[in-house]
PDB file of N, CA, C and O in Angstrom:
ATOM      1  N   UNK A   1     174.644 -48.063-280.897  1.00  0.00           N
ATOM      2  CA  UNK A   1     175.497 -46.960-281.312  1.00  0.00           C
ATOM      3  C   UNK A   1     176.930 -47.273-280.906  1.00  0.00           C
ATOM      4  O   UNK A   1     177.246 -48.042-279.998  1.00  0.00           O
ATOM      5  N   UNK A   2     177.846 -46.516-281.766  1.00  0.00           N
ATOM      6  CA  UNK A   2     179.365 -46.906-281.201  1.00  0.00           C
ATOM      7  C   UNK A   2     179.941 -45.795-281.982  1.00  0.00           C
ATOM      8  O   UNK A   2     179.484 -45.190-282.952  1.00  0.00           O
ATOM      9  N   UNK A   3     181.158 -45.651-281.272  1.00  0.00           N
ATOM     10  CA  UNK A   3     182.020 -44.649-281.995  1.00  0.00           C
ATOM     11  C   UNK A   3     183.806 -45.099-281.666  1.00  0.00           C
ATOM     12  O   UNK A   3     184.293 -45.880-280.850  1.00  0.00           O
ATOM     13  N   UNK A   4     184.228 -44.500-282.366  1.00  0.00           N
ATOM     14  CA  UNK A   4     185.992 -44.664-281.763  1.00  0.00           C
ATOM     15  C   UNK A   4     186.759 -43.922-281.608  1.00  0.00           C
ATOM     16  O   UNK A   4     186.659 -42.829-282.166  1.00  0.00           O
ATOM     17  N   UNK A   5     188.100 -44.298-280.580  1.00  0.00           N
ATOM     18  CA  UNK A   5     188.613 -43.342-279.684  1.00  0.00           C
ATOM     19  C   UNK A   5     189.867 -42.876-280.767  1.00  0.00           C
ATOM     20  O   UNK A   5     190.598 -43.711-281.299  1.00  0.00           O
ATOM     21  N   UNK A   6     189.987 -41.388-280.998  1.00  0.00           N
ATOM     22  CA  UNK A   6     191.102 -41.124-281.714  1.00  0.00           C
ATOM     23  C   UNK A   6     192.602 -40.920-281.141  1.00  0.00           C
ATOM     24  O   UNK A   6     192.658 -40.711-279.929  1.00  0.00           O
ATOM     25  N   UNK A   7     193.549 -40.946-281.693  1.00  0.00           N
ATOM     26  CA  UNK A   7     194.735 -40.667-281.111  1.00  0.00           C
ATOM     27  C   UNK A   7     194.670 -39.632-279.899  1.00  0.00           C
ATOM     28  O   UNK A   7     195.208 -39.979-278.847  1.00  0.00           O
ATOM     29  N   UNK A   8     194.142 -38.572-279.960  1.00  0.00           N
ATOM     30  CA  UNK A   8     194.059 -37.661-278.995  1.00  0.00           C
ATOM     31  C   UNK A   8     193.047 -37.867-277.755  1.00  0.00           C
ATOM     32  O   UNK A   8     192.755 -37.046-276.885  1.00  0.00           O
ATOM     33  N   UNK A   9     192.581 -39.226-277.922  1.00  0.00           N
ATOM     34  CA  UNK A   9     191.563 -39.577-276.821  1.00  0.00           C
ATOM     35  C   UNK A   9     190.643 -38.693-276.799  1.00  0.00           C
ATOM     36  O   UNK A   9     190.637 -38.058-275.745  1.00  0.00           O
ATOM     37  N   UNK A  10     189.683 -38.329-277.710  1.00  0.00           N
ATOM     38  CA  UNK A  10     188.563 -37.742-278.260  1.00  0.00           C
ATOM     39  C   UNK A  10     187.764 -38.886-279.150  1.00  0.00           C
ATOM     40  O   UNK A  10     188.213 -39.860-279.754  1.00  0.00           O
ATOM     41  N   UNK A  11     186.518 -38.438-279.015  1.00  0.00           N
ATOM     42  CA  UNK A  11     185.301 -39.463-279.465  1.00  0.00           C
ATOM     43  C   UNK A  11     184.073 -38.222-279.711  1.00  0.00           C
ATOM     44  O   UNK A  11     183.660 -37.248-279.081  1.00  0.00           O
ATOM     45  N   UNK A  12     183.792 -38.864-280.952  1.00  0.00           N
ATOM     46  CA  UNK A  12     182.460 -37.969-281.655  1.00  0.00           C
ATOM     47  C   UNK A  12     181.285 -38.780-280.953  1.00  0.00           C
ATOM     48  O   UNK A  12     181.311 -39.980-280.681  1.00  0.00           O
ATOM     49  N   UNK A  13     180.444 -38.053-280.760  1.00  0.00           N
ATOM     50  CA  UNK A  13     179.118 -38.600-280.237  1.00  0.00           C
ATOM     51  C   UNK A  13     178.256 -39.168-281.710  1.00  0.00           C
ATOM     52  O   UNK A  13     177.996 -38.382-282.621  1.00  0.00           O
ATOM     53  N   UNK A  14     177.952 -40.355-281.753  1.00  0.00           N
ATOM     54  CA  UNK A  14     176.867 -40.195-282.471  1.00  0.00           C
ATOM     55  C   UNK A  14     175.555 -39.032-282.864  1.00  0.00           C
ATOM     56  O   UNK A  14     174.954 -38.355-282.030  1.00  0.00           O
ATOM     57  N   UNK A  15     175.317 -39.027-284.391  1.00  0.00           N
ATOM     58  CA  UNK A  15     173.848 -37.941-284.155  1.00  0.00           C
ATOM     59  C   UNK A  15     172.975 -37.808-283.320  1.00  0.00           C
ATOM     60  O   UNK A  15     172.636 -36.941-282.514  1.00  0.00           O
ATOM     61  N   UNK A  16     172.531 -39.147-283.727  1.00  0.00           N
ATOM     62  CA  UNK A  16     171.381 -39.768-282.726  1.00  0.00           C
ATOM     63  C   UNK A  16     171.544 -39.698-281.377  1.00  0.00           C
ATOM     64  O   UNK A  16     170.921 -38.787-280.831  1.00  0.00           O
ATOM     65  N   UNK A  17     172.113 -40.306-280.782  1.00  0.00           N
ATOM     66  CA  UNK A  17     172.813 -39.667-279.331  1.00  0.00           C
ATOM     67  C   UNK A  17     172.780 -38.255-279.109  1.00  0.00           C
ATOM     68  O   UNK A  17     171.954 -37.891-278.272  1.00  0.00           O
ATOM     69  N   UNK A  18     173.444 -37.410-279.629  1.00  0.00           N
ATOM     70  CA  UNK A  18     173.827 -35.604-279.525  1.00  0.00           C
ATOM     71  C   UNK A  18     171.921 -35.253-279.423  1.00  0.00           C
ATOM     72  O   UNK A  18     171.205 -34.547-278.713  1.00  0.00           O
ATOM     73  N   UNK A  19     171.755 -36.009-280.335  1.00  0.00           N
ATOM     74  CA  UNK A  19     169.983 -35.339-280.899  1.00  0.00           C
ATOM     75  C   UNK A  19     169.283 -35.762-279.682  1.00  0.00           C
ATOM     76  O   UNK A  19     168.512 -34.953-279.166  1.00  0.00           O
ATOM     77  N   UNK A  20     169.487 -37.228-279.009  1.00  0.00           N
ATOM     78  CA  UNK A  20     168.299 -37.387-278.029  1.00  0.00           C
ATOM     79  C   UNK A  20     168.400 -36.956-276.515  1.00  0.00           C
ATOM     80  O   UNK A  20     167.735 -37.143-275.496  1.00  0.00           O
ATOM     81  N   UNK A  21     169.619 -36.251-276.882  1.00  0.00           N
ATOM     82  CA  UNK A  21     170.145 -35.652-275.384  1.00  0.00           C
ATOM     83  C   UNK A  21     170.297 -34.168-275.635  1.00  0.00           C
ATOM     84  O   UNK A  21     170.916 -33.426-274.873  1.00  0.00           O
ATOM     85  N   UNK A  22     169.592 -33.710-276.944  1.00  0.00           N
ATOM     86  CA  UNK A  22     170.067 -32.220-277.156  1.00  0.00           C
ATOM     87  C   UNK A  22     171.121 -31.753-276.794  1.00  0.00           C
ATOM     88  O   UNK A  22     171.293 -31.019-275.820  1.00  0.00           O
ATOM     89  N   UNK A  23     171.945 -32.153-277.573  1.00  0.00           N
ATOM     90  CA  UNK A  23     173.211 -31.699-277.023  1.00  0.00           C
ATOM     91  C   UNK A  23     173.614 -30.437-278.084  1.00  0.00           C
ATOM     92  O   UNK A  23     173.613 -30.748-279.275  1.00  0.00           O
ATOM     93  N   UNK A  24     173.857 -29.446-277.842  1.00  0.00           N
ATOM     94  CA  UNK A  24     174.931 -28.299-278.704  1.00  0.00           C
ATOM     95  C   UNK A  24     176.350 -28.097-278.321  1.00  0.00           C
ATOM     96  O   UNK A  24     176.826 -28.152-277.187  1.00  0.00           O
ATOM     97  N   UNK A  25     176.817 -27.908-279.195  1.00  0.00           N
ATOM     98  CA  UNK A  25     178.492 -27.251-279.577  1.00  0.00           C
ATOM     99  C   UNK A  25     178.431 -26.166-277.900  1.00  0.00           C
ATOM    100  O   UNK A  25     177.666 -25.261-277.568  1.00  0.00           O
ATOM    101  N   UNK A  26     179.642 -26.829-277.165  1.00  0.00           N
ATOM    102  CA  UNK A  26     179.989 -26.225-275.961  1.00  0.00           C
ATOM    103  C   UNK A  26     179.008 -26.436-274.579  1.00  0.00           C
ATOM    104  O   UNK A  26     179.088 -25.894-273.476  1.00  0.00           O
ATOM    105  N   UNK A  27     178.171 -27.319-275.035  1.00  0.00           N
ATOM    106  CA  UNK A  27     177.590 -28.178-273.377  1.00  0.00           C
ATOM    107  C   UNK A  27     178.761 -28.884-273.040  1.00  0.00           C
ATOM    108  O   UNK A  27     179.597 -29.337-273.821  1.00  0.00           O
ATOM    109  N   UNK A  28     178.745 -28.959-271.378  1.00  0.00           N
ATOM    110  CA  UNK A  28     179.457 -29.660-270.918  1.00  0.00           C
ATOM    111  C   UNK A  28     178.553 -31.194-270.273  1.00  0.00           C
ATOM    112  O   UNK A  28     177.352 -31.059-270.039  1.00  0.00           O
ATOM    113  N   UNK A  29     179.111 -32.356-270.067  1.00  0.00           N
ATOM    114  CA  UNK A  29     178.771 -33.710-270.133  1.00  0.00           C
ATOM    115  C   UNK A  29     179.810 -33.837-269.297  1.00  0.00           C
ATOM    116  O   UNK A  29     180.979 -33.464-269.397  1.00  0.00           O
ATOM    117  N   UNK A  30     179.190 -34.454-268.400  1.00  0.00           N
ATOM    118  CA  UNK A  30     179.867 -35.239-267.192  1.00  0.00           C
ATOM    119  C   UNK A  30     179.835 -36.448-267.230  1.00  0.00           C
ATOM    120  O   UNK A  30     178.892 -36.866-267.902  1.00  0.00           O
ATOM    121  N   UNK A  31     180.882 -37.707-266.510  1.00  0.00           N
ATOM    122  CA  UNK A  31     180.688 -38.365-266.852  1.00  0.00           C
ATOM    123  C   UNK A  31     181.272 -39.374-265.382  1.00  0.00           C
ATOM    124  O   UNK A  31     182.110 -38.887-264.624  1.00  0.00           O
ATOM    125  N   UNK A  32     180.542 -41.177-265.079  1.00  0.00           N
ATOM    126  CA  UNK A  32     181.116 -41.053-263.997  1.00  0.00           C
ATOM    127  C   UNK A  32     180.918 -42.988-264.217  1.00  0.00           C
ATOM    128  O   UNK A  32     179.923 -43.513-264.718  1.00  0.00           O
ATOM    129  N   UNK A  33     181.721 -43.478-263.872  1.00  0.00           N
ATOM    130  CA  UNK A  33     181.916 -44.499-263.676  1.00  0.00           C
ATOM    131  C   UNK A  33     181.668 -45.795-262.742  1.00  0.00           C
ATOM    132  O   UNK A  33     182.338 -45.916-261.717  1.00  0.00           O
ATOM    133  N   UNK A  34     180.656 -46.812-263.116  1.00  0.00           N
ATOM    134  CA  UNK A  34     180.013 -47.295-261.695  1.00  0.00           C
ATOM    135  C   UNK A  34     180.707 -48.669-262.113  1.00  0.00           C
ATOM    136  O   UNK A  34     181.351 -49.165-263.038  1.00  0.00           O
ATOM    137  N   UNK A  35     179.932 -49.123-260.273  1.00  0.00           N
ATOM    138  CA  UNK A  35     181.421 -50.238-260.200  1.00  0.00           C
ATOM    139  C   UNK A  35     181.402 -51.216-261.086  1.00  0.00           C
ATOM    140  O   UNK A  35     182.529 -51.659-261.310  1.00  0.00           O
ATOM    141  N   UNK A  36     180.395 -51.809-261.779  1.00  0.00           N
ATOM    142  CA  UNK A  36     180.393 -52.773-263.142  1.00  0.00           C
ATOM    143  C   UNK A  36     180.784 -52.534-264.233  1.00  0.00           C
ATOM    144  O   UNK A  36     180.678 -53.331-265.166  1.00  0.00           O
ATOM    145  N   UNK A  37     181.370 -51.263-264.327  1.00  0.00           N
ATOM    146  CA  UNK A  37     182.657 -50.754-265.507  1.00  0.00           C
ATOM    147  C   UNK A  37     181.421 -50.026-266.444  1.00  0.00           C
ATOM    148  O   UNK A  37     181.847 -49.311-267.352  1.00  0.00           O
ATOM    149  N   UNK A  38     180.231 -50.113-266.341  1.00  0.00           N
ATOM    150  CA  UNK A  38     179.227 -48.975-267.401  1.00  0.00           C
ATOM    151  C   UNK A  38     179.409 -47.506-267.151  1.00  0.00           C
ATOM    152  O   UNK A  38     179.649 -47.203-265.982  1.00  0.00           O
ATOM    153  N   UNK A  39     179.342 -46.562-268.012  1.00  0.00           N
ATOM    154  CA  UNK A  39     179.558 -45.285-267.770  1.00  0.00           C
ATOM    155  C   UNK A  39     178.217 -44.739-268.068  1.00  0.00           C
ATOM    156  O   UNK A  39     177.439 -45.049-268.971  1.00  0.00           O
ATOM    157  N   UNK A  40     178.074 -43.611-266.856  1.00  0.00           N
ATOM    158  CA  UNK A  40     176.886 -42.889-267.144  1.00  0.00           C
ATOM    159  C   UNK A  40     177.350 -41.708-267.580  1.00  0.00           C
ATOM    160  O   UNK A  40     178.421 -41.255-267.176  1.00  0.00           O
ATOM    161  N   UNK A  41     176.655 -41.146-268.373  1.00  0.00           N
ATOM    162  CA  UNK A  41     176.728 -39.754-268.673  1.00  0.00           C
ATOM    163  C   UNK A  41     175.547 -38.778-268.979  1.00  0.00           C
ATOM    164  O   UNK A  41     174.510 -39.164-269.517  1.00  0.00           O
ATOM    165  N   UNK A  42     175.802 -37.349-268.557  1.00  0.00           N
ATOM    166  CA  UNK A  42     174.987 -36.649-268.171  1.00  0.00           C
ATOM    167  C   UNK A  42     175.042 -35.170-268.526  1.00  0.00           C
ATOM    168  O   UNK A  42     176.013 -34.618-268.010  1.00  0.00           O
ATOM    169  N   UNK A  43     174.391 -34.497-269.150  1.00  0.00           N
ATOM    170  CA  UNK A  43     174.865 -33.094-269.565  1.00  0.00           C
ATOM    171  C   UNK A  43     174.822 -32.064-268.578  1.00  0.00           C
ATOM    172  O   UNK A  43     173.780 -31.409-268.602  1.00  0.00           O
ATOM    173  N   UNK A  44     175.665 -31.736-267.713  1.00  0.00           N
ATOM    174  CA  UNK A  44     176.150 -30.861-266.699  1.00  0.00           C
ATOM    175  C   UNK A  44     175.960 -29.458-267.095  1.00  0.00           C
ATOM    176  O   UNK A  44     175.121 -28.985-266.328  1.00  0.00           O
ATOM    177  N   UNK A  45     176.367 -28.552-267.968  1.00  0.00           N
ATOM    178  CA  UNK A  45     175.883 -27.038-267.957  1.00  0.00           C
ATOM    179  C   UNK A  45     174.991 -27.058-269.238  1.00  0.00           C
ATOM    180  O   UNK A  45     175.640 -27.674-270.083  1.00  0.00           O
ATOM    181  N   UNK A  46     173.944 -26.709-269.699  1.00  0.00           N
ATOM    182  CA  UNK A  46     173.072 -25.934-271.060  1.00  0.00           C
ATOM    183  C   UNK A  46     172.682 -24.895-271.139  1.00  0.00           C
ATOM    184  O   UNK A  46     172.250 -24.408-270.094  1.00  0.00           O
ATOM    185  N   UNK A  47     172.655 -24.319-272.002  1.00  0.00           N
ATOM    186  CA  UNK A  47     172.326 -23.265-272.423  1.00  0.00           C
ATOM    187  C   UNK A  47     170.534 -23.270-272.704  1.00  0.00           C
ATOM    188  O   UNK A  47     169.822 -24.159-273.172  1.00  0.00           O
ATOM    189  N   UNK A  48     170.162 -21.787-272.167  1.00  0.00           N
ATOM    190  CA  UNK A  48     168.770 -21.605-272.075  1.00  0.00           C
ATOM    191  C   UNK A  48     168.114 -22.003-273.309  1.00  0.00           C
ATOM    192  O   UNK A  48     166.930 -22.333-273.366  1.00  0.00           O
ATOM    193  N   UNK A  49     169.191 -21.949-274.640  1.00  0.00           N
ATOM    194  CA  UNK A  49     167.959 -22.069-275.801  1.00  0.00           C
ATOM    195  C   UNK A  49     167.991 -23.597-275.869  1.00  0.00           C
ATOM    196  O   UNK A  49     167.575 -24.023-276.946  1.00  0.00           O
ATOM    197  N   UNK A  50     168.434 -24.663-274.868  1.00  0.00           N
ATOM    198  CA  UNK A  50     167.740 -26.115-275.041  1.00  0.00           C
ATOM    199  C   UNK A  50     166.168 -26.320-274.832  1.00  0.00           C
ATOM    200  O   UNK A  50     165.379 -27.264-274.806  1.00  0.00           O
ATOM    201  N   UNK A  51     166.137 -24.888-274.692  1.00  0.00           N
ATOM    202  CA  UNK A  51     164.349 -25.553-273.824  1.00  0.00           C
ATOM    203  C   UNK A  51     163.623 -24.622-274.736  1.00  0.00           C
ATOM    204  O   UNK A  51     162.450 -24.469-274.394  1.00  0.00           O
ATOM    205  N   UNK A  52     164.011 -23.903-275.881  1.00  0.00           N
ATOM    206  CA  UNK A  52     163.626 -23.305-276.722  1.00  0.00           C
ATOM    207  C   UNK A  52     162.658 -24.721-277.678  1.00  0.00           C
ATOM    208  O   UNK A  52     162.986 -25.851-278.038  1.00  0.00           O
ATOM    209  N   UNK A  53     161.864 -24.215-277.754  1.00  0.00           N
ATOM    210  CA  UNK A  53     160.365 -25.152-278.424  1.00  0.00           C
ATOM    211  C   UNK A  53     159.982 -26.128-277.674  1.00  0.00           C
ATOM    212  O   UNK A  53     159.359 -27.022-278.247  1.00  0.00           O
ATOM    213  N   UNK A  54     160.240 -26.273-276.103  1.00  0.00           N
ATOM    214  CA  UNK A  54     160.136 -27.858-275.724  1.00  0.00           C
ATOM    215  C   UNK A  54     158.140 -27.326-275.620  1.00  0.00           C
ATOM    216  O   UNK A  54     157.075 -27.938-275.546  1.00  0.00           O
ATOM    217  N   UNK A  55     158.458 -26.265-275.662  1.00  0.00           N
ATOM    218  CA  UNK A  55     156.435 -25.988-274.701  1.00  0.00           C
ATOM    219  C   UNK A  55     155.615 -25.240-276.231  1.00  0.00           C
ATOM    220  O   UNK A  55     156.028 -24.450-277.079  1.00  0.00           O
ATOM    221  N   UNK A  56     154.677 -25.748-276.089  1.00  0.00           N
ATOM    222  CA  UNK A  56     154.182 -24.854-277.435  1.00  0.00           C
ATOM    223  C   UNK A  56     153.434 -23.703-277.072  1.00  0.00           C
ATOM    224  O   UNK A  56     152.712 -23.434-276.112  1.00  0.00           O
ATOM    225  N   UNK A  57     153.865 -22.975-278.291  1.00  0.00           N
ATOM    226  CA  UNK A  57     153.153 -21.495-278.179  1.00  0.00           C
ATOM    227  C   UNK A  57     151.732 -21.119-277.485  1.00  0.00           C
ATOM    228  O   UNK A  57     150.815 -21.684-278.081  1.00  0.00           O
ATOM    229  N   UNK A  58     151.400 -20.518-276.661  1.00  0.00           N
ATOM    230  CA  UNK A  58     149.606 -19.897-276.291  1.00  0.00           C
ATOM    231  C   UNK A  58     149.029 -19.720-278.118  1.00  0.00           C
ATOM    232  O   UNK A  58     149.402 -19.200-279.170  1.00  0.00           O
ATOM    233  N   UNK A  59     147.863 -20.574-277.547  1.00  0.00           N
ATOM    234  CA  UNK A  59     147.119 -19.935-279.158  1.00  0.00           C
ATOM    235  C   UNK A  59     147.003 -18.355-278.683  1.00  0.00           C
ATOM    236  O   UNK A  59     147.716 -17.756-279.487  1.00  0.00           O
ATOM    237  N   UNK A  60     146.439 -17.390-277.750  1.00  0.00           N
ATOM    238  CA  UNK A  60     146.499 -16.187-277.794  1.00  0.00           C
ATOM    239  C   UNK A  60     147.692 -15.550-276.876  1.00  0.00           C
ATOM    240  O   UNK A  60     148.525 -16.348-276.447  1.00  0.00           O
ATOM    241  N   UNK A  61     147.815 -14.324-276.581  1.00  0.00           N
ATOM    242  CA  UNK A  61     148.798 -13.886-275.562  1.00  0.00           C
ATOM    243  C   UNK A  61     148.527 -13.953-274.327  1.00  0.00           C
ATOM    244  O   UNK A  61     147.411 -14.471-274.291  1.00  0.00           O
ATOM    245  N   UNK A  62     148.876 -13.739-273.251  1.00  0.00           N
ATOM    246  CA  UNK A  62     148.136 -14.538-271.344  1.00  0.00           C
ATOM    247  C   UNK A  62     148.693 -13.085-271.272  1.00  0.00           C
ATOM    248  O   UNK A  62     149.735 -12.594-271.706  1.00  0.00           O
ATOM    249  N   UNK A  63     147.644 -12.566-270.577  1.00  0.00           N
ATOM    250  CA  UNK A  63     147.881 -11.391-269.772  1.00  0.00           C
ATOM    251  C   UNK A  63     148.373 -12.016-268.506  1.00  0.00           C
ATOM    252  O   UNK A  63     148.449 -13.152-268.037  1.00  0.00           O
ATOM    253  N   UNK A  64     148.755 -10.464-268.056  1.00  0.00           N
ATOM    254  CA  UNK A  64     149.308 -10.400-266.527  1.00  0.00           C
ATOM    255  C   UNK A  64     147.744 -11.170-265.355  1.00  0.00           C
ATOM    256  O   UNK A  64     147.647 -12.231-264.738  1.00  0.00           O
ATOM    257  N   UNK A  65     147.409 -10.753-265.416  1.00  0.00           N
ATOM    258  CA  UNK A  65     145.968 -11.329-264.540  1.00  0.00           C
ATOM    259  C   UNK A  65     145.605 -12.822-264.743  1.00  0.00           C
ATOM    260  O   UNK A  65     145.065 -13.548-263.909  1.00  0.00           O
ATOM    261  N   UNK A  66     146.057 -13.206-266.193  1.00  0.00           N
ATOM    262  CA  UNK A  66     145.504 -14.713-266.415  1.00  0.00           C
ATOM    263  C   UNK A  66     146.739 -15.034-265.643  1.00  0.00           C
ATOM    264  O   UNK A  66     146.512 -14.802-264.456  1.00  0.00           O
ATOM    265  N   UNK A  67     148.063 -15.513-265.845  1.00  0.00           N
ATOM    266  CA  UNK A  67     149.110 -15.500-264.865  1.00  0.00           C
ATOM    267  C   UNK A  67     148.582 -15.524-263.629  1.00  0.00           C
ATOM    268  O   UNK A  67     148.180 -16.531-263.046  1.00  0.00           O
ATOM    269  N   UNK A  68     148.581 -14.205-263.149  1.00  0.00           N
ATOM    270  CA  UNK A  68     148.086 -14.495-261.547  1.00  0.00           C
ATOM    271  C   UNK A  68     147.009 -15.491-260.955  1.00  0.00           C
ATOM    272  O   UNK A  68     147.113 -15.991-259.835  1.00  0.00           O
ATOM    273  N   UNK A  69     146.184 -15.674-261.643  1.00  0.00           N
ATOM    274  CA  UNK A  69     145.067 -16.593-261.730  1.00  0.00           C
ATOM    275  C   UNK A  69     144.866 -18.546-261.812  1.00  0.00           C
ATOM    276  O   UNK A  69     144.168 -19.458-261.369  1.00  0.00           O
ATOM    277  N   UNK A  70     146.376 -18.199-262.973  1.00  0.00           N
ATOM    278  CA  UNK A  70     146.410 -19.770-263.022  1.00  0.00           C
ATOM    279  C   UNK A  70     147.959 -19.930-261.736  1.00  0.00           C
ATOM    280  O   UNK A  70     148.299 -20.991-261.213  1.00  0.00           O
ATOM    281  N   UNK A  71     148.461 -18.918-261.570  1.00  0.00           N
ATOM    282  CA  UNK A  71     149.155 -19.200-260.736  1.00  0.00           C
ATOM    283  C   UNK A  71     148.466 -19.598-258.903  1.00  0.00           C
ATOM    284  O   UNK A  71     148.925 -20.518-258.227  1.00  0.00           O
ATOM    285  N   UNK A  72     147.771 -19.025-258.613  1.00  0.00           N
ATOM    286  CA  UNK A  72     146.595 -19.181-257.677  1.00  0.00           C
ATOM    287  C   UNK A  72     146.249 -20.548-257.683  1.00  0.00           C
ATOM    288  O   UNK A  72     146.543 -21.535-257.009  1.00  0.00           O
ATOM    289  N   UNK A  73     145.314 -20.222-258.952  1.00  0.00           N
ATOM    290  CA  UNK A  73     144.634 -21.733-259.055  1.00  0.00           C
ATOM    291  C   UNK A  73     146.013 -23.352-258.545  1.00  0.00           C
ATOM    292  O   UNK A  73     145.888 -24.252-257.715  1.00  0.00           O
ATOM    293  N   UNK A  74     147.069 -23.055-259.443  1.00  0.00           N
ATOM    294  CA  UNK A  74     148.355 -24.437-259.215  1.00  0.00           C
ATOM    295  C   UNK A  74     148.726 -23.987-257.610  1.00  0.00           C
ATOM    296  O   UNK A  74     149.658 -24.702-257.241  1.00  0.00           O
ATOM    297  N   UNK A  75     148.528 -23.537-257.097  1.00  0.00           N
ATOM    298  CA  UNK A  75     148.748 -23.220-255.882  1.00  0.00           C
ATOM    299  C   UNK A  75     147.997 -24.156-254.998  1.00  0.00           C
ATOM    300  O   UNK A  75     148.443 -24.827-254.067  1.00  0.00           O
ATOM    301  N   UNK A  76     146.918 -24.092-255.401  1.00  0.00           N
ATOM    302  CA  UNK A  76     145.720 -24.696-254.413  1.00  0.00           C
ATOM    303  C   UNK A  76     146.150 -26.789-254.404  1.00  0.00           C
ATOM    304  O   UNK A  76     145.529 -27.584-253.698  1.00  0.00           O
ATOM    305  N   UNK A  77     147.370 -27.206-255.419  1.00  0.00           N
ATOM    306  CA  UNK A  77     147.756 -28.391-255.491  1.00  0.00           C
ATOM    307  C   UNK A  77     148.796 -28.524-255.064  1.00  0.00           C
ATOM    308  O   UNK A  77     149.159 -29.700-255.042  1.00  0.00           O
ATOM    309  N   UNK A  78     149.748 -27.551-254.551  1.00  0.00           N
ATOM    310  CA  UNK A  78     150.846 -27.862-253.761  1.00  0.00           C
ATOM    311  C   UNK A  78     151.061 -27.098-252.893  1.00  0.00           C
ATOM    312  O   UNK A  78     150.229 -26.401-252.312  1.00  0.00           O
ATOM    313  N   UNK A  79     152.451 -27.158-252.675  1.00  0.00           N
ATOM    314  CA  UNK A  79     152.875 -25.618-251.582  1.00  0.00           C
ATOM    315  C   UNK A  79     152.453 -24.403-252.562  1.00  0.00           C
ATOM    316  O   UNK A  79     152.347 -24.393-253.789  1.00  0.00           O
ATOM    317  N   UNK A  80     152.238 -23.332-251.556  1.00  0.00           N
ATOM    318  CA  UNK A  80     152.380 -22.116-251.658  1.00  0.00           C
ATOM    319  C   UNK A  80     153.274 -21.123-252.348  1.00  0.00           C
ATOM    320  O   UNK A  80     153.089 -19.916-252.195  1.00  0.00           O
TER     321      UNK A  80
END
């Protein structure tokens, strides 16, 4: 991937890039410089609807009790 720097020192992200980092209009991306001159970058604030579809739907609805239950149960594999 590549892109180029415009007069105003602004750069479009590639699709592909924006897409595999979910990126939307007004995330902020940090960015930081290591000593072999490569830049990492990293999306610093998102918005809750990035995680919108990451989990798929319950085939039925989970009551309050199933909750408590499987919460119990994941309990018994870590802390408390």
């Amino acid at each position: 991937m590549h892109t180029t720097l415009t007069g105003k020192g602004q750069v479009t992200l590639p699709k592909a890039l924006r897409e595999r980092l979910r990126l939307s209009p007004g995330d902020r991306i940090e960015f930081a410089i290591e000593e072999d001159g490569r830049v990492r970058l990293w999306v610093k604030q998102g918005s809750i609807k990035r995680l919108k579809g990451l989990l798929p739907k319950p085939e039925k609805p989970v009551s309050l009790a199933e909750m408590d239950e499987a919460i119990q149960k994941g309990s018994a594999y870590g802390e408390p």
